[in-house]
N, C-alpha and C positions, 0 to 999 in steps of 0.2 A: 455600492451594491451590498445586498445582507445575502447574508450565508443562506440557502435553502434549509427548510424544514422539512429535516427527515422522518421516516417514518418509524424508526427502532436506532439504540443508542449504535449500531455496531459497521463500522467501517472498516473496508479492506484497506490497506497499507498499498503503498506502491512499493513492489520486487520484481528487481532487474530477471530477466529470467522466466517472469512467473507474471505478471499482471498484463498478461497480455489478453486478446479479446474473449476470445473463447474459455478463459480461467474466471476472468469479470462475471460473463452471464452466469456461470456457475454459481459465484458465490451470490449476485444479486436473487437467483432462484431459489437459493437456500437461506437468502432470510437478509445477506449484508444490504442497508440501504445507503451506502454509496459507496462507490470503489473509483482508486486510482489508476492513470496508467504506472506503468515502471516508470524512473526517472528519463526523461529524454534532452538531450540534445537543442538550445535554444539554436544554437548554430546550424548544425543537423538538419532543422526544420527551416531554420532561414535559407540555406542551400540545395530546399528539396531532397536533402539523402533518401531513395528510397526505401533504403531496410528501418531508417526512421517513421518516416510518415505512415509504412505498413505498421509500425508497433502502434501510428496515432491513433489508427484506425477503432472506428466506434460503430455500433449498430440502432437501430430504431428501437431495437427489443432492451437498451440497456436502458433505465430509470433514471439516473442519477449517477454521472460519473465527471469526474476532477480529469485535466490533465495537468503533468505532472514535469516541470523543467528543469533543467539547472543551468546556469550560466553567471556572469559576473558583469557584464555591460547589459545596462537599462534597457539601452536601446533597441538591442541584438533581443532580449529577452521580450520585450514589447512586439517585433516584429513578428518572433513566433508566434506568440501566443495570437495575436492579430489574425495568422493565415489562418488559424485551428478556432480559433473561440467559438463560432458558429455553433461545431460540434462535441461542447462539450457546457457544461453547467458551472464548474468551477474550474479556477486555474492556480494551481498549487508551484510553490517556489520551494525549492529543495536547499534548504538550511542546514541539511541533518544528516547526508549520509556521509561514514566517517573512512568508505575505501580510501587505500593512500594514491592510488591513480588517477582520481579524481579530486581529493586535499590537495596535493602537489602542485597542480593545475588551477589553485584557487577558488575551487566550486566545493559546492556541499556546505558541509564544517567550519569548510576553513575561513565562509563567511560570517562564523560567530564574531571572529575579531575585529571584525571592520563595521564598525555600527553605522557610519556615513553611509559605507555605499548599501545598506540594507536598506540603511531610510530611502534612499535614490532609488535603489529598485521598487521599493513597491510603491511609493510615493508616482513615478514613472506609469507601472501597470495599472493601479487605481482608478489615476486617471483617466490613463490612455484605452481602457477597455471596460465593456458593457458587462461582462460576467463579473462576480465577484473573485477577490483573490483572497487563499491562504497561504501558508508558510505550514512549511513541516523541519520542526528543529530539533535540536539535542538540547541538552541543558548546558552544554557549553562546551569549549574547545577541550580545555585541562581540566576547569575548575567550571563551577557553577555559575555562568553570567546569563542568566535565560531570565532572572526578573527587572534586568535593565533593560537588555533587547525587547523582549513584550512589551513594554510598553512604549519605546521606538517605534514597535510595528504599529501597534492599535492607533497614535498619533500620527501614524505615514498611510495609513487606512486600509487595514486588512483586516479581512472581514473573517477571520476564523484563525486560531493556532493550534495544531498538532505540536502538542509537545512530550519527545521520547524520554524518560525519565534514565539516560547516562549520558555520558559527555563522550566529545569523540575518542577519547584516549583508551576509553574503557571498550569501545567496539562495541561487542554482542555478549562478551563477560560480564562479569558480577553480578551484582542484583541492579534493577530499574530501582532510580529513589523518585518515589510516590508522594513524596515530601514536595519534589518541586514542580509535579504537576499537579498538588493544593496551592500553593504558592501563587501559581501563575494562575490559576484558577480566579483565588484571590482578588490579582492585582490587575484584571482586566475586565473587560466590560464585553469583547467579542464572545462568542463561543468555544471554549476548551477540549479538546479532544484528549486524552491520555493514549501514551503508547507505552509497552514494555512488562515483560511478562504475563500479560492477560493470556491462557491456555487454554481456561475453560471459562463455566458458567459463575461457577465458587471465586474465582479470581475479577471475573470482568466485574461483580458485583462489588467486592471487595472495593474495586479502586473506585466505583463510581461513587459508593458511600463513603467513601475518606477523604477524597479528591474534592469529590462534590465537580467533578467535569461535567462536561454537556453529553461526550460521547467518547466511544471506547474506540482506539485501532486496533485491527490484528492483522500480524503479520506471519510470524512465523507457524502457527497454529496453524495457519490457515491455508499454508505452501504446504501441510500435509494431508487437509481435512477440510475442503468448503464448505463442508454442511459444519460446520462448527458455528456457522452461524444460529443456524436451525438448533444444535445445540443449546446454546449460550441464552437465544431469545427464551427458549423454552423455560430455560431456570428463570432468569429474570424474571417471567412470566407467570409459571406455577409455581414454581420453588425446587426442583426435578430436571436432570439434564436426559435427553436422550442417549441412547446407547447405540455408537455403531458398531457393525458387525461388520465380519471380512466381507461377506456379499454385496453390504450394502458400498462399502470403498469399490469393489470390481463393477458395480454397477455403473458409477460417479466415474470412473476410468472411462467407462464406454460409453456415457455419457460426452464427455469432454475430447474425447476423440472425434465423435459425432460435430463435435461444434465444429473443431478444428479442421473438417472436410468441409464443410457447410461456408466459413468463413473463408480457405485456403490457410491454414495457418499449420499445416503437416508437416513437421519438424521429427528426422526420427530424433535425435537429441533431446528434444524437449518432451517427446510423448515416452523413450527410456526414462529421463527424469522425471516427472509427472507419475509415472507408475510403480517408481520406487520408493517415492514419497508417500503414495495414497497407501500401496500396501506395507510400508512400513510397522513394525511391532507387533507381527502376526505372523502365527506358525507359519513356517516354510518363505518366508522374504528373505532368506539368506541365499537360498537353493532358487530363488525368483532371480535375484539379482545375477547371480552365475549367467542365466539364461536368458535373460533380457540382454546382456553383454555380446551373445554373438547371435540376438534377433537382427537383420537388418535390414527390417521392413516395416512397415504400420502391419501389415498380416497376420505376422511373426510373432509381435507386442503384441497383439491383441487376444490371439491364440495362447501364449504363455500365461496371459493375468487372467484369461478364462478359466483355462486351468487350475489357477491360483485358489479360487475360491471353493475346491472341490477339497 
């Protein structure tokens, strides 16, 4: 199966925490065209956990979205993605995140090292499923091994690679080397994503002219700003990023609240975090945060970041 053709270079990242439904339609409205879910549970979903299958949850209003797994048996992996594929366009294999709760455990990362069973897993899913699959990986566990595995994957038949330009060791430190998301670019034949430092318009363009990848991820940019999309297309576009303002972040809060009653997904935890990200780096978010701390309602929250923008 071939990768869909999107409609703008720029993709959400799957984040634990954050790529849930109602954050998805956000940034698809704001310009990303396609988004992941967070990483999920192949087992989780094989055992019907429900606080899983709630995170699978998809809508008709979403365009173009990946779900997004981790596990280490083929089979177990196959079977999830089997009960979900229906609804969903791609099915992403999680190579790449470098938590140690989940390394330990054998998942993420820590399947750079095992080039056999990566072949087996997608080799396995390929097959076994109508959607296409990708992989979202690091460039290696310690050290750089992302241009042997690439081409492991594109031979086991996976129809796309995200590749994060550090290796597990390094976490979310240093600088992303942009070196090996040319490289890998280079030495395949599927469709290239790049991930890693892209923040804005000036950056995502950057790596796309250096890289030469197909498409840009953003992750953390974007756990503070979903219109960064809208952003980012914009420069690409004209040459000119848009500018937000505090209003427009309180806006996109009560926007995204709005979803989150709409779908059931009202979390006070997630809607404090959510609106200390949005208003983050803006007069009076320190004196927000104070007060968002002993809001203990959606009411509360909602009243304070109203506030916020005054």
């Amino acid at each position: 199966m071939h990768f869909p053709k999107l409609k703008n270079k720029l993709v959400l990242a799957p984040m634990a925490d954050v790529s849930i439904l109602p954050f998805r339609l956000l940034c698809q409205k704001y310009g990303a065209a396609l988004t992941y879910t967070e990483q999920l549970s192949a087992m989780a979903i094989e055992r019907e956990n429900p606080r899983t299958l709630k995170l699978a949850e998809t809508s008709k209003e979403e365009k173009i979205v990946g779900l997004q797994l981790f596990g280490r048996n083929p089979k177990t992996l196959l079977k999830a993605a089997k009960k979900l594929e229906n609804d969903f366009d791609v099915i992403d294999l999680n190579f790449g995140c470098p938590s140690k709760k989940i390394v330990v455990q054998g998942y993420g990362s820590a399947l750079l090292r095992e080039k056999d069973r990566v072949r087996r897993i997608i080799q396995t899913l390929s097959k076994g499923l109508e959607k296409p699959v990708t992989v979202k990986m690091r460039s290696g566990f310690k050290k750089v091994e992302a241009l042997e595995l690439v081409k492991i994957m594109e031979e086991a038949g996976v129809a796309a690679i995200t590749i994060h330009g550090r290796t597990k060791e390094q976490g979310y430190s240093g600088k992303a080397n942009w070196d090996v998301i040319k490289q890998v670019k280079e030495s395949v034949n599927v469709p290239v994503i790049g991930n890693g430092d892209v923040v804005n318009g000036e950056k995502a363009k950057e790596l796309l002219d250096y890289s030469k990848c197909d498409y840009v991820m953003i992750a953390r940019a974007a756990m503070n700003n979903p219109k960064i999309f809208e952003e980012i297309n914009c420069y690409l576009n004209h040459g000119k990023e848009k500018i937000v303002k505090k209003e427009d972040k309180v806006k996109l809060f009560l926007e995204y609240v709005n979803l989150c009653e709409k779908y059931d997904f009202i979390n006070i935890s997630n809607l404090r975090f959510t609106a200390l990200n949005f208003c983050k780096g803006f007069n009076g978010s320190k004196e927000l945060r104070v007060n968002l701390m002993k809001a203990k309602d959606k009411e509360k929250i909602t009243e304070e970041v109203e506030k916020f923008k005054d």
